[in-house]
ROVO-355938 format. One record per residue: x, y, z of N, C-alpha, C, CB in turn; residue in three letters. Coordinates in Angstrom, 3 decimals. Glycine has a CB too. Layout:
N
n_X_n_Y_n_Z_ca_X_ca_Y_ca_Z_c_X_c_Y_c_Z_cb_X_cb_Y_cb_Z_aa
X_Y_Z_X_Y_Z_X_Y_Z_X_Y_Z_ALA;
...
This chain:
196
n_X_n_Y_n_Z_ca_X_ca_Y_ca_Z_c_X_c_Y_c_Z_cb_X_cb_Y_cb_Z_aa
127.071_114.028_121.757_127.306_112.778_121.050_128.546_112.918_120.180_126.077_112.383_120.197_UNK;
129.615_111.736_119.866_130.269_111.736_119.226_130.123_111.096_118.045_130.957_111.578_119.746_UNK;
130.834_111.189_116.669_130.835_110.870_115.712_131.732_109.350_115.777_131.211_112.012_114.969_UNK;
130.753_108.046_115.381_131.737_106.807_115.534_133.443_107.214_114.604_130.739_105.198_114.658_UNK;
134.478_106.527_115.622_135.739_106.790_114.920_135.751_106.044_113.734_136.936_106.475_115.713_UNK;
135.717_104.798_113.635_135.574_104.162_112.384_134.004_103.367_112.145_136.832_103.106_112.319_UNK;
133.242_104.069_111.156_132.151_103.780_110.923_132.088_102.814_110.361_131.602_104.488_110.491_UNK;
132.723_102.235_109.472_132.364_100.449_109.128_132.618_99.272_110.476_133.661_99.841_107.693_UNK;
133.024_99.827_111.270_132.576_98.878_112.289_131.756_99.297_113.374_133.614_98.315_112.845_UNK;
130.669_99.803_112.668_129.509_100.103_113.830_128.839_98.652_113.928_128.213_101.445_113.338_UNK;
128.265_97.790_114.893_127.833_96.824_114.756_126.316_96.906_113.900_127.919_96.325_116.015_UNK;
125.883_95.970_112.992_124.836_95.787_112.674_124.406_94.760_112.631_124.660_96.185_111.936_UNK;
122.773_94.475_112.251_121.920_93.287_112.681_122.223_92.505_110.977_119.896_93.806_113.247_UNK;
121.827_90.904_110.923_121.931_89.820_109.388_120.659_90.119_109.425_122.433_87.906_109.282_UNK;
119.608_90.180_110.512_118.043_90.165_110.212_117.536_90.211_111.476_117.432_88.892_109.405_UNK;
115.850_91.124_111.059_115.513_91.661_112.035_113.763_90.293_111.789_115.566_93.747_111.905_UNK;
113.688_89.708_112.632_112.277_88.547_112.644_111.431_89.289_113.094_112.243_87.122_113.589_UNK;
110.183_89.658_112.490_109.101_90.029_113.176_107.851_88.245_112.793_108.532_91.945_112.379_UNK;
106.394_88.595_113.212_106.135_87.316_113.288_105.874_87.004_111.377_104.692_87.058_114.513_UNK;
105.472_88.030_110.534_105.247_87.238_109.572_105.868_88.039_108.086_103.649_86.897_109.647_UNK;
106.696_88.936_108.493_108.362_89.191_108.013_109.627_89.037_108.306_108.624_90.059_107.919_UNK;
110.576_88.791_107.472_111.779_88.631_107.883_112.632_90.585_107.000_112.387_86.658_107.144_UNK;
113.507_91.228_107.624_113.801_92.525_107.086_115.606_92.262_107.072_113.085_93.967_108.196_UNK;
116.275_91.974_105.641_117.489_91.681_105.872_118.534_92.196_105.172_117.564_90.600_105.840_UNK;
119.868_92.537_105.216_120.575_93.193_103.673_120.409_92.927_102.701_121.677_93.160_103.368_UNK;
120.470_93.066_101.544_120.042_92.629_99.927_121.370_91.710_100.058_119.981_94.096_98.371_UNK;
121.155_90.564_99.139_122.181_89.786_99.079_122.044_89.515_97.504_122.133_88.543_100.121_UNK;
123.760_89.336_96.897_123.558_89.408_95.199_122.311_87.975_94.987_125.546_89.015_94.128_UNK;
122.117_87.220_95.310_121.177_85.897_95.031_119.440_86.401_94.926_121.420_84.648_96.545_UNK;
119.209_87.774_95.904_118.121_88.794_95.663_117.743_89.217_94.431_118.379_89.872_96.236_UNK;
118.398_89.456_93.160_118.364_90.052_92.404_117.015_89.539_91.320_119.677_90.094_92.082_UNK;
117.358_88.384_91.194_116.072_87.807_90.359_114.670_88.392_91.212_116.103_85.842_90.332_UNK;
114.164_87.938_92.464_113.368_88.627_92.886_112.837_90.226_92.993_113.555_88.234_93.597_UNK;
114.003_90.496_93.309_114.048_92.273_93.220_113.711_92.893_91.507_115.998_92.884_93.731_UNK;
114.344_91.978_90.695_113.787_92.487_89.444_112.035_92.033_89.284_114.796_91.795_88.152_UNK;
111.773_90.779_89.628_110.581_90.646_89.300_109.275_91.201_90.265_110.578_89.350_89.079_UNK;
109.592_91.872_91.196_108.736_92.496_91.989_108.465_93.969_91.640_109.204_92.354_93.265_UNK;
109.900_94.735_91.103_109.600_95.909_90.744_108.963_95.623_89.401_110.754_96.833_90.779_UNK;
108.846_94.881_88.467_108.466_94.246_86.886_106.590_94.523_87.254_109.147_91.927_86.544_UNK;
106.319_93.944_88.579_104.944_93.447_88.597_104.403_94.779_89.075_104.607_92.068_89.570_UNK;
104.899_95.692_89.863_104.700_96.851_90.307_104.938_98.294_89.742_105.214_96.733_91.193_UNK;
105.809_98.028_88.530_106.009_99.587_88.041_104.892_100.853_87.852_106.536_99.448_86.703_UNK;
103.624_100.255_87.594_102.690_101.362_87.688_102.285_101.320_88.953_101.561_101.347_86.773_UNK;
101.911_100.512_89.888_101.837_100.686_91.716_102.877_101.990_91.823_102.611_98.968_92.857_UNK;
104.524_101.812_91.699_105.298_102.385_92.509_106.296_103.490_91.768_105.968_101.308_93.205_UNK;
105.498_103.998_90.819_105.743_104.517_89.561_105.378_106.022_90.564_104.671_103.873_87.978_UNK;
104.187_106.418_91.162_104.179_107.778_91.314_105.247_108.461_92.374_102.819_108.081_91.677_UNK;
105.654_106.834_93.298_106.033_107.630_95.039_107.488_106.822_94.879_104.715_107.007_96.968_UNK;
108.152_106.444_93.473_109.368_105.647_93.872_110.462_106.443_92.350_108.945_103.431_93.848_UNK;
111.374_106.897_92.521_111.883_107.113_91.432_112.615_105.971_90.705_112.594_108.102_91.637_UNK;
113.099_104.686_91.585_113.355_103.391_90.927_112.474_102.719_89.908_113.465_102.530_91.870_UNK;
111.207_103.399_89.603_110.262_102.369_89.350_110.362_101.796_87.726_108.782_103.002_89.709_UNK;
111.224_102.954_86.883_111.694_102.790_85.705_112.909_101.815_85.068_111.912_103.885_85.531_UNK;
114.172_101.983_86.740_114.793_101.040_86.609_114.637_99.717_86.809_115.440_101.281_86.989_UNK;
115.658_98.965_86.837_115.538_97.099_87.336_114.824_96.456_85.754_113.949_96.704_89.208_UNK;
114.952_97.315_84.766_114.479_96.419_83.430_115.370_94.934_83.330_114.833_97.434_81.850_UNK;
116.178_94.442_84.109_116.874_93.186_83.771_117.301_92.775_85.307_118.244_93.402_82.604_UNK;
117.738_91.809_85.123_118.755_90.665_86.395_119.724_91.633_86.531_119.618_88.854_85.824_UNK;
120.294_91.595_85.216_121.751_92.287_85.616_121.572_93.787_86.056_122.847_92.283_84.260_UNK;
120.540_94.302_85.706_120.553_95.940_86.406_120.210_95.836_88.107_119.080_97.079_85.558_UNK;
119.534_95.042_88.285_118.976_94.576_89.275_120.452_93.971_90.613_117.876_93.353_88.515_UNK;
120.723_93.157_89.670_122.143_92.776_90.224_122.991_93.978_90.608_122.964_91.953_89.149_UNK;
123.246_94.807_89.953_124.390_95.618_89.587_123.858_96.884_91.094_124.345_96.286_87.470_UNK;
122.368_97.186_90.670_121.841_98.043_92.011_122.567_97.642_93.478_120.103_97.729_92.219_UNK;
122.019_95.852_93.887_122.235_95.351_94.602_123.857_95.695_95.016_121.745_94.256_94.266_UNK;
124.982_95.268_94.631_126.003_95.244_94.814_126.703_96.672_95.518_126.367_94.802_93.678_UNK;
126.026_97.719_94.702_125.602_99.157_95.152_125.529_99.025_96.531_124.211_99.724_94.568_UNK;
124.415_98.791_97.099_123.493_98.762_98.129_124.739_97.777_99.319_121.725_97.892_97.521_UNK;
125.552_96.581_98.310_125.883_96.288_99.746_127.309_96.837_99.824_125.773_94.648_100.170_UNK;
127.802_97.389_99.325_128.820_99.117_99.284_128.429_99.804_100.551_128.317_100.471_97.774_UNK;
127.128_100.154_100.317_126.466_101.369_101.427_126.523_100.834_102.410_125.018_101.932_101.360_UNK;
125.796_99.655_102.802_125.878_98.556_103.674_127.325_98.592_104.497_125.688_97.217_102.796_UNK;
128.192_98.278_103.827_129.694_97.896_104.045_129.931_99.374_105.022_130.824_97.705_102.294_UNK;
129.949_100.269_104.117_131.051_101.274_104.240_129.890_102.520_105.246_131.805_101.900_102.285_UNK;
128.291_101.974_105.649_127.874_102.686_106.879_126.855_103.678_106.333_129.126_103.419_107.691_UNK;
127.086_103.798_104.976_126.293_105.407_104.287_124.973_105.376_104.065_126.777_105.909_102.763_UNK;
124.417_103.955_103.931_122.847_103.847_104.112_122.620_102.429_104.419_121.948_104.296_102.765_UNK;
121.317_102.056_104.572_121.113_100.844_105.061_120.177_100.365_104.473_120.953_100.750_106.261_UNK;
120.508_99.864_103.462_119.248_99.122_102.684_118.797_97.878_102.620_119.312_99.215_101.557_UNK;
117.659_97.551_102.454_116.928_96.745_103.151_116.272_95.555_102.273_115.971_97.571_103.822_UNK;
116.283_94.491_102.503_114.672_93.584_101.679_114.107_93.175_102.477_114.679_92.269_100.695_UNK;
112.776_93.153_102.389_111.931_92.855_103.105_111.322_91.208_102.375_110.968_94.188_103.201_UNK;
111.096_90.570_102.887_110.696_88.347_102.539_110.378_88.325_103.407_111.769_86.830_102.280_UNK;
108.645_87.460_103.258_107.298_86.894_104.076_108.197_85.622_104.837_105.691_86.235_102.835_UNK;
107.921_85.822_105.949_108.802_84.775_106.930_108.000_83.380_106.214_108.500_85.026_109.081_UNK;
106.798_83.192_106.503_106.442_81.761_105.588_106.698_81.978_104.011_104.670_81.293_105.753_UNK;
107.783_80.995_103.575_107.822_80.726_102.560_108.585_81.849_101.828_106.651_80.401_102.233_UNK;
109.338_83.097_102.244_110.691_83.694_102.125_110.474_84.548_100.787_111.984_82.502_102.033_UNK;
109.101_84.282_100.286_108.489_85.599_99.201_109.188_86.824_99.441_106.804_86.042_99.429_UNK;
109.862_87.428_98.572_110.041_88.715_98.180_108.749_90.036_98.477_110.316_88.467_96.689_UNK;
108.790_90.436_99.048_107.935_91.430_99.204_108.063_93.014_99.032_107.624_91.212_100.250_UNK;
109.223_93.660_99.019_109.512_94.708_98.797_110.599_95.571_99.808_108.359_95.149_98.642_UNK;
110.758_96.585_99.746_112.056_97.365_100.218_112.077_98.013_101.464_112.393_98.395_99.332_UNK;
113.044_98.296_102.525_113.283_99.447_103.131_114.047_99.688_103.119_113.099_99.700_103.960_UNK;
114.846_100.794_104.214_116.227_101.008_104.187_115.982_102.610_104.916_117.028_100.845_102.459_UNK;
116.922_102.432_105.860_117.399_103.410_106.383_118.563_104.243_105.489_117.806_102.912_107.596_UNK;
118.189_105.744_105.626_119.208_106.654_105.452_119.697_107.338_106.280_119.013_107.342_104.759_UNK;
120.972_107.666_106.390_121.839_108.227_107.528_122.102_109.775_107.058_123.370_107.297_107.733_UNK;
121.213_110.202_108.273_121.769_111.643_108.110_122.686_112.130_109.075_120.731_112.599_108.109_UNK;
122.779_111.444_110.317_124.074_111.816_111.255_124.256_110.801_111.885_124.018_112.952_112.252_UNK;
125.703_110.010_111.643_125.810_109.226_112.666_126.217_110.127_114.524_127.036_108.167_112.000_UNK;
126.418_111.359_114.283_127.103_111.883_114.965_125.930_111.906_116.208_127.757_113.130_114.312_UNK;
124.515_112.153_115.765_123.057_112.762_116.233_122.409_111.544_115.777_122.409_114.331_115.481_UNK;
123.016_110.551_115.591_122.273_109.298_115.305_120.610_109.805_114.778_122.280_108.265_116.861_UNK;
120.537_110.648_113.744_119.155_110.789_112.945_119.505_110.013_112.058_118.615_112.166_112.375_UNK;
118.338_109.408_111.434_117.983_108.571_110.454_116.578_108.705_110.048_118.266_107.305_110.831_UNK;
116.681_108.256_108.492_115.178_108.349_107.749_114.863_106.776_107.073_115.213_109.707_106.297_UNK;
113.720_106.726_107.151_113.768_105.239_106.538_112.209_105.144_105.540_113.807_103.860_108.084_UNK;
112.708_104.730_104.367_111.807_104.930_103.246_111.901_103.627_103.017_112.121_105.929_102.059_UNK;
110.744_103.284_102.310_109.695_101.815_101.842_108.847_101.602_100.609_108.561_101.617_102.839_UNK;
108.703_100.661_100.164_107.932_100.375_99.010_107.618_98.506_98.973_108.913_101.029_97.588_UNK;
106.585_98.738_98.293_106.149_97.091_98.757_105.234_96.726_97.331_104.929_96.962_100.576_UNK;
105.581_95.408_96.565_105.404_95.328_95.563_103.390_95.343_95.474_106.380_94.107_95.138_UNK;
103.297_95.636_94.380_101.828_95.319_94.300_100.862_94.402_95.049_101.696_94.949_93.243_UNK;
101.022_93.600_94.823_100.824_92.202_95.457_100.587_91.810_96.597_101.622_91.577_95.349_UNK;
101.566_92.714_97.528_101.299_92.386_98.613_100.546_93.678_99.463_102.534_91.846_99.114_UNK;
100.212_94.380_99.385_99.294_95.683_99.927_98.528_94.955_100.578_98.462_96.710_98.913_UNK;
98.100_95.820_101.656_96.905_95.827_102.199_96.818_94.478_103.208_95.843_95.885_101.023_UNK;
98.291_93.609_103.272_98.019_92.634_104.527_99.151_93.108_105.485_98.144_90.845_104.155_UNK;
99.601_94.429_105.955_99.988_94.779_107.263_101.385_94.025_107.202_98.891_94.306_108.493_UNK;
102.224_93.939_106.039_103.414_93.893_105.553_104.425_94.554_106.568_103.383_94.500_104.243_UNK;
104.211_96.118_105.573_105.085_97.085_105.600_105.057_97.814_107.357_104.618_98.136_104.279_UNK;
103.760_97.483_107.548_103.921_98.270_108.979_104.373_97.546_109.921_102.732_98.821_109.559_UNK;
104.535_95.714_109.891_105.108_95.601_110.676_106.613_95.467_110.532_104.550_94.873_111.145_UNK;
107.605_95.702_109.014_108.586_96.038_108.833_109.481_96.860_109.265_108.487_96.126_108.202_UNK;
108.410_98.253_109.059_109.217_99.718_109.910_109.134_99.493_111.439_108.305_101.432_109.601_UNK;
108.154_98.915_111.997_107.888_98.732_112.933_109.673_98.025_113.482_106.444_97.951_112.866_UNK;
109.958_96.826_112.595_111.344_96.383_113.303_111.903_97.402_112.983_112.168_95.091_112.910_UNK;
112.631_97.770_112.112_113.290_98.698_111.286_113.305_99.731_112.601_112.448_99.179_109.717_UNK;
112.351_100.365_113.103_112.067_101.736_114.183_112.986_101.335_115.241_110.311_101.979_114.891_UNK;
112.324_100.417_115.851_112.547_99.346_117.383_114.475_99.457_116.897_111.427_96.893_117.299_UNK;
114.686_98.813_115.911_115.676_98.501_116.002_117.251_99.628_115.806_115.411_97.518_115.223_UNK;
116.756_100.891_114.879_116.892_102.104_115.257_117.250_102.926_116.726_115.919_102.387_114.864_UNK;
116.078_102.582_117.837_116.456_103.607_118.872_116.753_102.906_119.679_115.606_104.567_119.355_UNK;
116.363_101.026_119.889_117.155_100.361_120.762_118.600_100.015_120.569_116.573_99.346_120.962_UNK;
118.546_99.441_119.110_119.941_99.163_118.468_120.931_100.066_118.397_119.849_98.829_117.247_UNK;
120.604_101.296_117.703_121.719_102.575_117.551_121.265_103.754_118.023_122.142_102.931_116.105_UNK;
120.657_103.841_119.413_120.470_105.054_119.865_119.747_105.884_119.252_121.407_105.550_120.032_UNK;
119.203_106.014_118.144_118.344_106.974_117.570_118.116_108.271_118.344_117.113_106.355_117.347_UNK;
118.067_109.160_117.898_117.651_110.649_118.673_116.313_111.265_117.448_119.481_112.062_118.764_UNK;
116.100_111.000_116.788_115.580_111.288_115.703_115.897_110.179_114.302_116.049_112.676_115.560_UNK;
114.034_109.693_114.093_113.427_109.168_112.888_112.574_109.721_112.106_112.917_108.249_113.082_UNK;
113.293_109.622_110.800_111.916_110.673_110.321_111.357_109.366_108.683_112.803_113.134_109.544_UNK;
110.038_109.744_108.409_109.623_108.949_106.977_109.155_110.567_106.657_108.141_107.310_106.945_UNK;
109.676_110.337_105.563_108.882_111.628_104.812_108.260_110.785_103.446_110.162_113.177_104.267_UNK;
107.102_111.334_103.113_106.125_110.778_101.895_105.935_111.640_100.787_104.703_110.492_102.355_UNK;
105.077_111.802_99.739_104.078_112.527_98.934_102.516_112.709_99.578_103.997_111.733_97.574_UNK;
102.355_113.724_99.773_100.841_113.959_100.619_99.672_113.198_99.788_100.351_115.814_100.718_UNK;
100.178_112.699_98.275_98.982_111.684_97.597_99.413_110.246_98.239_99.017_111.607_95.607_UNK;
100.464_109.757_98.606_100.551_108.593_99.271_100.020_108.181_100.342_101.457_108.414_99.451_UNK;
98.644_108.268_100.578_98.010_107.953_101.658_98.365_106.664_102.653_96.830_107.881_101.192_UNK;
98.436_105.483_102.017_99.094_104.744_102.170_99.973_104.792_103.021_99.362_104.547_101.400_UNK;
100.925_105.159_102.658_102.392_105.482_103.005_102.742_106.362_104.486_102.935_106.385_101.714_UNK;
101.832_107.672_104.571_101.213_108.256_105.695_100.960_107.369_106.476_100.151_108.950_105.504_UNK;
99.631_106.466_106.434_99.028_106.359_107.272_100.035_105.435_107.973_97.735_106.059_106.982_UNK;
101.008_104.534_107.268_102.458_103.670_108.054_102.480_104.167_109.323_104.136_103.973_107.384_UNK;
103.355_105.406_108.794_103.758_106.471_109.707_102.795_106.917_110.899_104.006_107.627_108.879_UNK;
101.828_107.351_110.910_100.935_107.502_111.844_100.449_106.662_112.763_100.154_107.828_111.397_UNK;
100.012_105.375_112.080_99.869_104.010_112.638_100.828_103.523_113.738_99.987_103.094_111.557_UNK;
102.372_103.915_113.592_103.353_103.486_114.146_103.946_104.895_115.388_104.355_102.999_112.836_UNK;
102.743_105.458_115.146_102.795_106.959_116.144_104.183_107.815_115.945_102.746_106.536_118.008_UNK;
104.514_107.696_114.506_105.238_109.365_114.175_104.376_110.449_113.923_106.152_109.455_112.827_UNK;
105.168_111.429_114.242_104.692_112.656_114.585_104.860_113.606_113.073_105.603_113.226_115.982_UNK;
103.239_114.162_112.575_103.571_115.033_111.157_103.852_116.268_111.743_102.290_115.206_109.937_UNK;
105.437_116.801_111.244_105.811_117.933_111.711_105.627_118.882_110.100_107.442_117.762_112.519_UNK;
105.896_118.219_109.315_105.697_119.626_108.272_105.058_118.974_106.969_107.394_120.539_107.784_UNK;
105.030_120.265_106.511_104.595_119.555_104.839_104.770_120.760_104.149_102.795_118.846_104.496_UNK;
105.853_120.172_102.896_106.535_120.795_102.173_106.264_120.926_101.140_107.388_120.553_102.170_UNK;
106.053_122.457_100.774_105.018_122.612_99.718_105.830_122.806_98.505_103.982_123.825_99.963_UNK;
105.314_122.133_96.792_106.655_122.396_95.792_107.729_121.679_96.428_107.156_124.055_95.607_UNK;
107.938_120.480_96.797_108.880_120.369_97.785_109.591_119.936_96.172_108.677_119.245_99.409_UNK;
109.795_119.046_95.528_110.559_118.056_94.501_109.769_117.192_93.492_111.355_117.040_95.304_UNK;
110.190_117.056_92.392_109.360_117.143_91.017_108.990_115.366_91.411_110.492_117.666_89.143_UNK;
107.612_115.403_91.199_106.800_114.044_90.772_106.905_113.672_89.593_105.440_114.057_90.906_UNK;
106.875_112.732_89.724_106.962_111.602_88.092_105.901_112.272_87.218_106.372_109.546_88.303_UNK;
104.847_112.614_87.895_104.100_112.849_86.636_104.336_114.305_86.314_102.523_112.509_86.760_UNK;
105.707_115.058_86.669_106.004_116.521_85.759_105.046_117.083_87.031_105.308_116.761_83.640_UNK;
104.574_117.040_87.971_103.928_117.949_89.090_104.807_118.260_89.395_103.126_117.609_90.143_UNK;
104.949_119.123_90.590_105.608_119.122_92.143_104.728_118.637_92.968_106.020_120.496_92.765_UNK;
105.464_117.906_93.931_105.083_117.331_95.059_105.237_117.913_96.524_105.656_116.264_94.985_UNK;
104.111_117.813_97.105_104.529_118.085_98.215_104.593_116.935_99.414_103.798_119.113_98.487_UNK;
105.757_117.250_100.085_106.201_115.618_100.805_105.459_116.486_102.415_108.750_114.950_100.824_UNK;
105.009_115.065_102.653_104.919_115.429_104.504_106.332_114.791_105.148_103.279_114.425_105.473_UNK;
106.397_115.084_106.068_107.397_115.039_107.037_106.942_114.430_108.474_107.904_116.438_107.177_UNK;
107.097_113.396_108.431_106.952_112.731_110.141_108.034_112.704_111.075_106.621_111.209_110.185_UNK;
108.169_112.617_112.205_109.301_112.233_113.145_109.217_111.338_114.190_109.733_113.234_113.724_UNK;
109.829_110.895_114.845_109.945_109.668_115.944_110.743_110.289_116.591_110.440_108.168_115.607_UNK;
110.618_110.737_117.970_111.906_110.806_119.105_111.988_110.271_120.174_112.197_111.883_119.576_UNK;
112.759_109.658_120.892_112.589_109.190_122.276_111.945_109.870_123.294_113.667_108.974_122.755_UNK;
111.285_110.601_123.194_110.365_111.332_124.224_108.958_110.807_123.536_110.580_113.244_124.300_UNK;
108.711_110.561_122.205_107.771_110.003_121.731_107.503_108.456_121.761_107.820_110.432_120.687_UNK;
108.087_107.986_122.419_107.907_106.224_122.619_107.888_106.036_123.857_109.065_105.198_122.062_UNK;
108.291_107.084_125.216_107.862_107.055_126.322_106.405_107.345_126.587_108.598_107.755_126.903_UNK;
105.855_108.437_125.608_104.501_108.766_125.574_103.586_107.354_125.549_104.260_109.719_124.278_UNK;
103.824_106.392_124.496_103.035_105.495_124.133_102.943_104.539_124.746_103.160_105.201_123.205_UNK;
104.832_104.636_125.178_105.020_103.243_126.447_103.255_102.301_127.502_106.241_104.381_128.132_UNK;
């Protein structure tokens, strides 16, 4: 595989429709929402999110955003909002991270405001997010890595048939002054022929 020559013009998607999410770039007009979702969620997303302290205002919120569509622009990550196709509710985050465009690996991490848990949101998010990964840009490797207390978060991953390859013990300090240990899932194209 080669490394794209100029990476800001790799093609990318405005939005990915599944039936009862829409998954799209953050746009600066996001910001009011994005602040008030992390506002309603900070103790939800306080153990498994290190953002969960920031977004105290519009304008921090804003200022993130603008960030994000930098990364966007210039190829270095792909960050995400996730809005309930009825009625365009704010619901919470994804976003791909690029670890090789060269090996087209990518990781893609999530969070979903309080509120909305537990109605099959987020899984069918990654779900586009995945699809759109190894059909869209070739993918050779997807990975979600979690906190082994994020059950939740796991079970995404599993649900959507990634594969737990490790778990990393002491891996990186938890909010609450622990260490954490993260699991490690993967997705490869030999793994979606399996399920085919």
């Amino acid at each position: 595989m080669q490394k794209p020559r100029f990476q800001t013009l790799i093609p990318l998607f405005d939005e990915l429709q599944g039936e009862r999410v829409i998954v799209r770039p953050y746009h600066q007009e996001d910001a009011q929402a994005l602040y008030e979702a992390v506002a309603e969620s900070r103790d939800h997303i306080r153990p498994w999110m290190p953002f969960a302290d920031e977004h105290q205002s519009v304008e921090e919120s804003l200022d993130w955003i603008i960030h994000q569509e930098a990364n966007w622009l210039l190829r270095k990550n792909l960050p995400l909002s996730i809005r309930e196709r009825a009625g365009g509710r704010f619901l919470g985050g994804t976003g791909v991270h690029i670890h090789s465009w060269e090996t087209r690996y990518f990781e893609i991490g999530y969070w979903l405001r309080a509120s909305a848990t537990g109605h099959g949101y987020m899984t069918e998010a990654v779900r586009l997010v995945t699809d759109y990964l190894f059909n869209g840009l070739g993918a050779t490797r997807v990975e979600i890595r979690c906190d082994e207390r994020n059950h939740a978060s796991a079970a995404i991953a599993r649900r959507l048939g990634y594969v737990q390859e490790g778990r990393l013990r002491n891996h990186l300090p938890a909010s609450d002054g622990t260490l954490r240990t993260t699991l490690v899932f993967s997705l490869i194209p030999e793994d979606r022929l399996k399920s085919a």
